[in-house]
C-alpha positions in Angstrom: 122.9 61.2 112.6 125.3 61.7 109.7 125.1 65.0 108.5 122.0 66.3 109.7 121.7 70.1 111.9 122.4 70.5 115.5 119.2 71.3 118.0 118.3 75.0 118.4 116.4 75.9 121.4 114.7 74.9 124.2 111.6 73.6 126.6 109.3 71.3 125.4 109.3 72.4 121.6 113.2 71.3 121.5 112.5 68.3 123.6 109.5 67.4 120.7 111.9 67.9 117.9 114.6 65.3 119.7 112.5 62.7 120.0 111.5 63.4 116.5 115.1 63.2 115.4 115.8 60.4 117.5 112.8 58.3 115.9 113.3 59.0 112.4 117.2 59.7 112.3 117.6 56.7 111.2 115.6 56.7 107.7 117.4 60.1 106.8 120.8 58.2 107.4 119.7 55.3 105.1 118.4 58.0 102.3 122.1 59.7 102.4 123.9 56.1 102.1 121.6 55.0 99.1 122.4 58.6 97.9 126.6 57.8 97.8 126.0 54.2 97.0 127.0 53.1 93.3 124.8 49.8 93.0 121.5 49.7 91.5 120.3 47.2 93.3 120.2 49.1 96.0 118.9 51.9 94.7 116.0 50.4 94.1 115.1 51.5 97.8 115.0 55.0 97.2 111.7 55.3 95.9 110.6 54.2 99.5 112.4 56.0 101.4 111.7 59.1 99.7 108.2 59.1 100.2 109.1 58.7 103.7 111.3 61.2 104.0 109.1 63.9 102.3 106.5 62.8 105.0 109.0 63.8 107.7 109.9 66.8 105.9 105.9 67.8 106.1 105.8 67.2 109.3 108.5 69.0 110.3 107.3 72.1 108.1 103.9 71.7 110.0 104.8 71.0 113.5 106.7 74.4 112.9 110.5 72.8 113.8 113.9 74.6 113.3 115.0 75.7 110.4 118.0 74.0 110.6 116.1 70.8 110.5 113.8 71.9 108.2 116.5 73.3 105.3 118.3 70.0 105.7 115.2 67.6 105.1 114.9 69.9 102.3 118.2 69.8 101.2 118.4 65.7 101.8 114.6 65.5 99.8 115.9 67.7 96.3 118.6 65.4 96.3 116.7 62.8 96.0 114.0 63.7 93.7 117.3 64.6 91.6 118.7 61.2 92.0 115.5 59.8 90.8 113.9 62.2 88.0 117.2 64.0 87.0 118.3 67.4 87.5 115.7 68.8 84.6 112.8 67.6 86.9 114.3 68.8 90.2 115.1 72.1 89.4 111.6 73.4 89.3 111.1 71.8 92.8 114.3 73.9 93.7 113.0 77.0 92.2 109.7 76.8 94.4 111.4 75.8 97.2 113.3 79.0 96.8 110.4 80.7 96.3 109.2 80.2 100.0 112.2 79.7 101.6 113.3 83.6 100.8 110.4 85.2 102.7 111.0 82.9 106.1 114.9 83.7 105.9 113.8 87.1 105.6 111.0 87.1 108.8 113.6 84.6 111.0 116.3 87.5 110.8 113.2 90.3 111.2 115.7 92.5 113.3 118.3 93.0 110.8 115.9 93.9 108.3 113.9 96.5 110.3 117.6 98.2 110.7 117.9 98.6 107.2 114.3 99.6 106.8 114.5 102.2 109.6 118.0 103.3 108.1 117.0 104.1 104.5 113.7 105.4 104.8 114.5 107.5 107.9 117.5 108.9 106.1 115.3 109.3 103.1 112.4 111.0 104.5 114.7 113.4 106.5 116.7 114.1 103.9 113.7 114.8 102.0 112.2 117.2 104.6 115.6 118.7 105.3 115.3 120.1 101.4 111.6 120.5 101.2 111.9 122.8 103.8 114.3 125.2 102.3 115.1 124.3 98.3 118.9 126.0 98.6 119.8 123.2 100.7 119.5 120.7 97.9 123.2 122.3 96.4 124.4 120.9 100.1 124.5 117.4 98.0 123.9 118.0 94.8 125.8 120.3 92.1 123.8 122.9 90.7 124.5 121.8 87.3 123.2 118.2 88.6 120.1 119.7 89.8 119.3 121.4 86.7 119.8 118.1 84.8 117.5 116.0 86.4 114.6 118.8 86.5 115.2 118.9 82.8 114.5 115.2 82.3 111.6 115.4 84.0 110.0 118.3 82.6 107.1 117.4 80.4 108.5 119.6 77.8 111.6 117.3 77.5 110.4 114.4 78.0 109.5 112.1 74.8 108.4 109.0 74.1 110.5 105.8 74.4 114.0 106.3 74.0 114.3 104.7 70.2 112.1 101.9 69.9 112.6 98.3 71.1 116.1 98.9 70.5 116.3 101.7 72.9 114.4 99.8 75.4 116.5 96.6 75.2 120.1 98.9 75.8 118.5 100.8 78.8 117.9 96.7 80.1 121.2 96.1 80.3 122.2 99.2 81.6 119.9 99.3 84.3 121.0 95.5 85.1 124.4 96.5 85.2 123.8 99.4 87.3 121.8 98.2 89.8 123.1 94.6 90.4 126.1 96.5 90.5 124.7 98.6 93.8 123.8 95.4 95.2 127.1 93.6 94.7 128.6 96.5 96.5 126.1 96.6 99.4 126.4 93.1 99.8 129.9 93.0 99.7 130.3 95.8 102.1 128.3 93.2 104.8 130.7 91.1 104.5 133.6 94.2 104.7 132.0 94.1 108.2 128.9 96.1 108.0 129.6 99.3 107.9 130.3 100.1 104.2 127.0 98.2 103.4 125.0 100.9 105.9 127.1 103.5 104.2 125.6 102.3 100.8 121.9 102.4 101.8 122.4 105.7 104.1 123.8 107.2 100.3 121.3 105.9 98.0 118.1 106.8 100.8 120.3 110.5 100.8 119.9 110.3 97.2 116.2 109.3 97.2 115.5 112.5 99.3 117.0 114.8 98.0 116.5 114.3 94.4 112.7 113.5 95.2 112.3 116.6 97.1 113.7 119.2 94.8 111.8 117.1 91.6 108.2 117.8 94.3 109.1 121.2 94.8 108.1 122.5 90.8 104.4 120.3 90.5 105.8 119.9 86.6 108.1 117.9 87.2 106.5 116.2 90.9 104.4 113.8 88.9 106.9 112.7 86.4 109.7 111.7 88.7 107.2 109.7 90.9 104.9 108.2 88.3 108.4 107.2 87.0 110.4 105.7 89.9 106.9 104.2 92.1 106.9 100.9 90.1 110.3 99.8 89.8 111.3 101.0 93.1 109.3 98.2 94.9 111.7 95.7 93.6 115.0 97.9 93.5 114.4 99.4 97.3 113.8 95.6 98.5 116.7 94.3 96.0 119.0 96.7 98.0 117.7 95.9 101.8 118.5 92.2 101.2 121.4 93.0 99.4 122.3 94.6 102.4 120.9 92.5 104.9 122.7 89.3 103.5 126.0 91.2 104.0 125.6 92.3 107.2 124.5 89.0 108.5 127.5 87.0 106.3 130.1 90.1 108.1 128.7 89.7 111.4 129.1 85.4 111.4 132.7 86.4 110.6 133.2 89.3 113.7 131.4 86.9 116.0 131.7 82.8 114.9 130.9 82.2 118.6 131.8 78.4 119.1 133.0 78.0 115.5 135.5 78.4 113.6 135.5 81.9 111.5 135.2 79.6 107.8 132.5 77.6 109.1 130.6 80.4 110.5 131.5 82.1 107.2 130.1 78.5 105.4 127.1 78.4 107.8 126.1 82.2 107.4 126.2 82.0 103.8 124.4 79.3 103.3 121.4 80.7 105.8 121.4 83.7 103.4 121.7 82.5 100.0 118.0 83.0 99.3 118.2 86.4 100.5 121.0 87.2 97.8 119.5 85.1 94.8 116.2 86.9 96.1 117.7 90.1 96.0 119.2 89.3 92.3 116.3 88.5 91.1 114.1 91.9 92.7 116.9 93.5 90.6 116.5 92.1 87.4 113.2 92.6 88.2 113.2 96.7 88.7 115.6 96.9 85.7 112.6 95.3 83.0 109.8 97.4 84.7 112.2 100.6 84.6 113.4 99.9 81.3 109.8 98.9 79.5 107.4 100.3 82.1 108.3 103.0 84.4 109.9 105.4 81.1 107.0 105.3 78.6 105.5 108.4 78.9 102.5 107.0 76.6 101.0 105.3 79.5 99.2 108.0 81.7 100.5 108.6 85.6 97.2 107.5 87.2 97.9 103.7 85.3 101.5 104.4 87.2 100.5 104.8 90.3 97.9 102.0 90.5 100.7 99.5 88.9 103.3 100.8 91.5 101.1 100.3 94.4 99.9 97.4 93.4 103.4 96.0 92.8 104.3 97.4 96.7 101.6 95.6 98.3 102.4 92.3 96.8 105.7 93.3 97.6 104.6 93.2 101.2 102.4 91.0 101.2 104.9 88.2 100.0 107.8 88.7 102.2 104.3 88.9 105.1 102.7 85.8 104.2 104.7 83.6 101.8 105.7 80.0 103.3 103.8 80.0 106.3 102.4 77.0 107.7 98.6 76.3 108.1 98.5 77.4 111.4 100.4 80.9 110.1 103.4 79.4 111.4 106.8 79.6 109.9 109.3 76.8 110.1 111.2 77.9 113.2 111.4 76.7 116.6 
């Protein structure tokens, strides 16, 4: 059929899935005529045809097919709705199938993320024992001048607060967007350098992690001000970096190794697979910079309401990127 994904797989859930294309490719190449066609008269068959076609595309969600199927009925289905209710009406359909598309992306490339998970906390916790351990090896990375800056703005003496007012608050925003989607533009784009410089940037900012959090641990003055601080916003910003990350290296690696292809359609292919990773990682970051720019820095709000947020806001963290768009059975939409 015009346009729709090539079979992944094999045994009898592939065979299941061609006869499934077979019986209802036809209807999805009628949908994408009426969708080029000019004449009114026949688009008065859409409405039809959509209905089923977002049967099929239920189906195929519950019966647990590939994901290549699946993101093109999807695809083939918000064109539709589009064609029909106008762009205004389709884009919250769009928005909540990104929503639960992100999380199965991120489970169907589960490897890729456990690298970067392994990478940056390993590197973080051992560079955090590596200092805990003996405190003059903290000037190994850090300036002592550095050192002594960031104890002092965590010392409850120093710290005041709010930084200003709403004013204050709003600036710091748009710093800490700038900042951080800047870190994720560079992991990301160091994926696609071919992997390595993005592995570099999470192995840096885990290093950083460490390092600082272990010497802030060392003095219990300034221990619970640097953690109440970072544990909210980090939940977003760590993830925002991971997939940042993990989008790159996946893009880089469709370029290294296009297998059949050719190295711009594996490019085109790779990047499309992963474009709910990225806007899901733009978003965590947007995300971290309003909770570290209105949440995490008001010292009015007492550690232990810190601490209860920030866990809280890790185990839906979890919980989503666990859970979110599985099928009834606890199935995701892959063969």
């Amino acid at each position: 059929m015009a346009g729709a994904p090539a079979r992944h797989g094999g045994g009898a859930a592939a065979v299941r899935q061609a006869q499934f294309e077979q019986l209802h490719g036809p209807l999805w190449e009628q949908v994408e005529a009426l969708l080029s066609a000019r004449r009114s008269e026949e688009q008065a068959r859409l409405p039809e045809l959509y209905r089923r076609l977002c049967q099929c595309l239920a189906l195929a969600e519950q019966r647990g097919y590939a994901p290549a199927l699946t993101g093109y009925l999807r695809s083939l289905a918000l064109r539709c709705h589009r064609q029909l209710y106008g762009a205004s009406a389709a884009r919250p359909l769009a928005l909540a199938s990104l929503f639960f598309q992100l999380p199965r992306t991120v489970r169907a490339h589960w490897r890729l993320l456990l690298a970067v998970l392994v990478l940056f906390y390993g590197t973080a916790l051992a560079a955090g024992v590596f200092v805990w351990l003996d405190p003059q090896r903290a000037f190994l990375f850090e300036s002592p001048m550095e050192l002594a800056r960031m104890h002092k703005m965590y010392s409850p003496s120093s710290v005041r607060v709010g930084r200003g007012g709403a004013e204050g608050d709003v600036l710091m925003f748009g710093f800490y967007i700038w900042n951080n989607v800047s870190i994720g533009f560079r992991t990301f784009a160091g994926g696609v350098a071919g992997g390595l410089p993005a592995l570099f940037s999470v192995g840096l900012n885990a290093l950083s992690l460490g390092v600082t959090g272990a010497w802030l641990s060392l003095d219990p003055a300034t221990r619970i001000s640097f953690w109440s601080f970072v544990v909210t916003h980090a939940s977003f910003e760590i993830t925002g970096l991971l997939l940042s990350a993990m989008a790159g290296m996946h893009v880089g690696w469709a370029v290294l190794r296009p297998g059949r292809l050719t190295r711009r359609r594996a490019l085109q292919e790779a990047a499309r697979t992963m474009f709910p990773v990225v806007a899901g990682a733009a978003a965590l970051t947007v995300l971290a910079a309003f909770f570290e720019a209105f949440w995490s820095a008001r010292t009015a709000i007492p550690p232990e309401v810190k601490f209860t947020v920030g866990g809280i806001c890790w185990l839906l963290v979890i919980l989503y990127f666990a859970l979110a768009g599985r099928t009834l059975r606890g199935r995701d939409d892959a063969a």
